[in-house]
C-alpha positions in Angstrom: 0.8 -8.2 -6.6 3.2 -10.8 -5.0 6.7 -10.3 -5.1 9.6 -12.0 -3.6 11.5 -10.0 -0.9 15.0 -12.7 -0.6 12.8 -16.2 0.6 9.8 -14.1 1.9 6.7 -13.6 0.2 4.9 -10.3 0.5 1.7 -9.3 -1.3 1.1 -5.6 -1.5 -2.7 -3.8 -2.7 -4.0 -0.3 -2.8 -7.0 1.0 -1.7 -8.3 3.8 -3.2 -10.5 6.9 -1.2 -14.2 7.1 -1.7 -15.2 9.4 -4.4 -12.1 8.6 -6.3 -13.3 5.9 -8.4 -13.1 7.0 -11.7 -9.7 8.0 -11.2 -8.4 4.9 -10.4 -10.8 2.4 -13.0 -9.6 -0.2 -15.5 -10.4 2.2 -18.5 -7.6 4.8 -17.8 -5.9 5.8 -14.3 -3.6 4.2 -11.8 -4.3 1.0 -12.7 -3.2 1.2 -16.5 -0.3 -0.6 -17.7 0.4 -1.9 -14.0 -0.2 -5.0 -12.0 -0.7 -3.7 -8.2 -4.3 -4.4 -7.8 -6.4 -1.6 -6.0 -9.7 -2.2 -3.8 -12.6 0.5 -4.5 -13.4 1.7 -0.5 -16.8 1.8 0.2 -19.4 2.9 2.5 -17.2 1.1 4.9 -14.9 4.3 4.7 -11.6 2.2 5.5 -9.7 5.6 4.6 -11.5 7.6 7.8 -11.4 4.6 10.0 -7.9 4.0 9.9 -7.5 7.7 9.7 -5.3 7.6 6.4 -3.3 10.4 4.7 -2.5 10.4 0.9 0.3 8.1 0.1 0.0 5.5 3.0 1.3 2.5 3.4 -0.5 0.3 6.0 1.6 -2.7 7.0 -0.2 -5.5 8.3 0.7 -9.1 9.3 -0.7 -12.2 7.9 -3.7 -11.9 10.6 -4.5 -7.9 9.5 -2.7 -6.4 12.6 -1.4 -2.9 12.0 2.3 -3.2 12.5 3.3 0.2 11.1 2.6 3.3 8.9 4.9 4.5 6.3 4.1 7.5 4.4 5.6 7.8 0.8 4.8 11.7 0.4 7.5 12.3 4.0 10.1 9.1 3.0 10.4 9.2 -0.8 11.3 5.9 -1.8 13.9 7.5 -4.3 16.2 8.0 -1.3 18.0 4.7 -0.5 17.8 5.3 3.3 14.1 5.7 2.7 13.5 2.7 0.4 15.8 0.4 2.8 13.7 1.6 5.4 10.2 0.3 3.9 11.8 -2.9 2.3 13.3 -3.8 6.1 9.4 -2.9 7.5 7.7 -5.7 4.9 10.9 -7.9 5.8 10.5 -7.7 8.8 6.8 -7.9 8.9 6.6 -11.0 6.0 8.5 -12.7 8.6 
């Protein structure tokens, strides 16, 4: 998904955990009725290598370089402080 954050362009993906993949298929799950495209992990494991907890949000910049973790289970995004807080960190990082 792409979407337009003022004149900066930020593309956002989810990657699901290994052993999860039913739960997130095209027949039925996360991905129903939405259009943020999510990546089955693999044997590559990207969940233990970047040692990931449920609901993280891995900012990277255009060359894959981990700027910051934001975790949507400890900063729910229905809290305006929160949600400013994650739209300024892709801002920032888009630029």
């Amino acid at each position: 998904m792409q979407r337009e954050l003022g004149s900066t362009s930020v593309r956002i993906i989810g990657v699901n955990e290994v052993g999860h993949e039913t739960d997130y298929n095209a027949d039925g799950g996360i991905c129903d009725g939405r259009d943020l495209p999510f990546l089955e992990d693999t044997a590559d494991s990207v969940w233990d290598t970047w040692d990931v907890t449920y609901r993280d949000v891995y900012v990277v910049n255009a060359q894959g370089e981990l700027i910051e973790v934001f975790n949507l289970t400890e900063n729910d995004l229905g809290n305006d402080a929160n949600y400013a807080s994650l739209r300024k960190i892709l801002t920032d990082a888009a630029q």
